[in-house]
C-alpha positions in Angstrom: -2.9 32.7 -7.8 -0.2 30.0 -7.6 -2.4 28.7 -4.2 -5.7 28.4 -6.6 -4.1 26.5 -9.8 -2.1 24.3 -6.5 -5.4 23.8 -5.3 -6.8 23.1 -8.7 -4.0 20.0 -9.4 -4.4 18.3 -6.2 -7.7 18.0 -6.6 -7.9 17.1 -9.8 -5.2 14.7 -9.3 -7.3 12.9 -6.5 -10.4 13.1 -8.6 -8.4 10.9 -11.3 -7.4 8.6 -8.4 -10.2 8.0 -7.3 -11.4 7.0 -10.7 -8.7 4.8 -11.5 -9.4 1.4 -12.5 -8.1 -1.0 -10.3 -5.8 -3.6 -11.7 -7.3 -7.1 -13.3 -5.7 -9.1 -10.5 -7.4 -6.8 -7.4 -10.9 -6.9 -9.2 -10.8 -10.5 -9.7 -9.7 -11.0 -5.8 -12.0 -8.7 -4.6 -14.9 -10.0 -6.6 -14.7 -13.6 -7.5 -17.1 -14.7 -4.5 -19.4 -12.5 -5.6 -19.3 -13.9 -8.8 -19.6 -16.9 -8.1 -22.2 -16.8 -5.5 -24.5 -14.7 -7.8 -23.9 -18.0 -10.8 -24.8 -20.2 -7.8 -27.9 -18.6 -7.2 -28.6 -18.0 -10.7 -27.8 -21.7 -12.3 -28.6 -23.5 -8.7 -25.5 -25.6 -10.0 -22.6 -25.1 -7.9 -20.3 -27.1 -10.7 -21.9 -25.0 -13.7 -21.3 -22.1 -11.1 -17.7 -22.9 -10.8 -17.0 -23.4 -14.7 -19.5 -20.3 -15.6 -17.0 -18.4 -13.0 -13.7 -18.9 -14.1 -15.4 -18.4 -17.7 -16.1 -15.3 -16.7 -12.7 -14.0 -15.2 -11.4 -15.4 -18.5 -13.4 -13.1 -20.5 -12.9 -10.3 -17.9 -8.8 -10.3 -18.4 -9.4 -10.3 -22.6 -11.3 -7.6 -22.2 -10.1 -5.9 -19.0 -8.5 -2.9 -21.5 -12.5 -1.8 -22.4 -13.5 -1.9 -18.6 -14.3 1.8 -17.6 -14.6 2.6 -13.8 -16.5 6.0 -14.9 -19.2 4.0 -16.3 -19.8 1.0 -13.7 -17.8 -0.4 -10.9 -15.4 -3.6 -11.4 -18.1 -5.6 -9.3 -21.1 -4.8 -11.3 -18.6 -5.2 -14.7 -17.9 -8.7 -13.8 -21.5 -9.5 -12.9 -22.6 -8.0 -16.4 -20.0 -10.4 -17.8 -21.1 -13.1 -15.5 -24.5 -12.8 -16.2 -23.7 -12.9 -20.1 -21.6 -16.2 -19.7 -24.3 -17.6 -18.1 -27.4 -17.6 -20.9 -24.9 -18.0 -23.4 -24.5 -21.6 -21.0 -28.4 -21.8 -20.6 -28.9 -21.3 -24.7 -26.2 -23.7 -25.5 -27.6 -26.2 -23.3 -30.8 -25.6 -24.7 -29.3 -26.2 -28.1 -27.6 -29.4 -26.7 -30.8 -30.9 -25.5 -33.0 -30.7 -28.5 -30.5 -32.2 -30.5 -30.4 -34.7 -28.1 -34.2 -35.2 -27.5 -34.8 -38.9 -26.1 -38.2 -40.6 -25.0 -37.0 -41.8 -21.6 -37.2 -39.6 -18.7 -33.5 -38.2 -17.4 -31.9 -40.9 -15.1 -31.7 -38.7 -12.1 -31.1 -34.5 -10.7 -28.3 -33.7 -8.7 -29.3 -32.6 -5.7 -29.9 -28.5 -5.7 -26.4 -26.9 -4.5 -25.9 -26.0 -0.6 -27.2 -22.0 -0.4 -27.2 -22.1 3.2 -30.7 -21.3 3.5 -33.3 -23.2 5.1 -34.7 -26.4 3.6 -38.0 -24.2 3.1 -36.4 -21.3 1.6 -34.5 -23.4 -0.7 -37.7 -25.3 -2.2 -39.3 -21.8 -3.0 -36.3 -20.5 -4.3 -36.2 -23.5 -6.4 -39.7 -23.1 -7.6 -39.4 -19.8 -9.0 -38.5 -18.6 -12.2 -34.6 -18.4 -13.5 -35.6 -14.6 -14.0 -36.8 -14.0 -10.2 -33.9 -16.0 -9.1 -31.8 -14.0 -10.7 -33.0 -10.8 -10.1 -33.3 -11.7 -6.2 -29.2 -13.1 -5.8 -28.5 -9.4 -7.4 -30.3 -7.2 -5.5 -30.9 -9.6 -1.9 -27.6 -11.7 -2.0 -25.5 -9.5 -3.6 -26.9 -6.2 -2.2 -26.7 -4.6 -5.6 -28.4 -1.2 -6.0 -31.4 -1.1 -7.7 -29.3 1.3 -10.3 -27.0 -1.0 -11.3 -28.7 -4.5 -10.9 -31.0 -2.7 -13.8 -28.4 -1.8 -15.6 -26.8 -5.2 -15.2 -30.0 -6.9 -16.7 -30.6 -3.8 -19.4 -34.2 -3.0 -18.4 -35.3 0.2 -16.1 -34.7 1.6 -12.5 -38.7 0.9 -12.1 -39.1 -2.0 -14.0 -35.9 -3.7 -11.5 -38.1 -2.9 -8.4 -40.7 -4.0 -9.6 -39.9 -7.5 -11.0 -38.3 -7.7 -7.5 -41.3 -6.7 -5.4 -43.1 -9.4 -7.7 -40.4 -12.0 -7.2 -40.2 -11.2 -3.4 -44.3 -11.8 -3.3 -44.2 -14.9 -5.4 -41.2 -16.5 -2.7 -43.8 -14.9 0.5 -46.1 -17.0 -1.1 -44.3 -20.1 -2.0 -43.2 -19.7 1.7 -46.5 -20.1 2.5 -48.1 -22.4 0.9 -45.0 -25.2 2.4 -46.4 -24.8 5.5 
């Protein structure tokens, strides 16, 4: 009997290991490129990308007490955060620029940030919509599952593969048509 409740501690004791959240410092380390290369992909901005990011890891640490490994890994956590720090930027800036409607046409765009893709690639990228961008750095350059990139964007398992099928056929096609 003593074996069986021996038995029964150690592996509850390694099933509450294995759950335990890492600390702030090792999630932010171990996920900050992620981070920021899913903002990147998402704002095509690599300065917005880079204040959106530390943004987000400043949010993270306030609320690092409510993060729950049981529910979602740290990764996916800081991405959900991430994600929300970004259209808060997009709704704000949208804000911004009707307050600051002018007549003239804007003096210039910054050059779309370096992906590292092919000059093609990055013109059909840039043609599609914020949503398909999106949804393609979570589940192509992040390698998200489709479970949690879902989860991440608050819509369904089928509805995720779908909108990515559909964004994945939109950038075939954008392909394409550059030839």
């Amino acid at each position: 009997m003593k074996d069986v409740s021996a038995a029964t501690t150690t592996l509850s004791t390694r099933a509450f290991a294995s759950t335990r959240a890492p600390s702030f410092a090792e999630a932010a380390e171990r996920h900050l490129d992620d981070v920021y290369r899913y903002l990147l992909v998402f704002t095509r901005d690599a300065s917005a990308a880079e204040d959106l990011a530390a943004e987000t890891f400043e949010r993270a640490l306030r609320t690092w007490r409510r993060f729950d490994p049981a529910r979602a890994s740290a990764r996916t956590w800081l991405c959900a955060i991430a994600r929300n720090v970004a259209l808060d930027h997009f709704r704000a800036e949208q804000r911004r620029r009707r307050r600051e409607r002018v007549a003239s046409e804007p003096e210039g765009e910054a050059p779309p940030p370096e992906l590292g893709l092919s000059p093609k690639l990055e013109r059909a990228m840039g043609a599609l919509s914020a949503a398909d961008r999106e949804l393609v750095a979570l589940r192509v350059v992040l390698d998200l599952d489709t479970d949690a990139a879902a989860q991440l964007l608050g819509i369904s398992t089928t509805a995720c593969t779908t909108r990515l099928s559909r964004a994945l056929k939109r950038l075939e096609e954008l392909m394409s048509n550059d030839e």
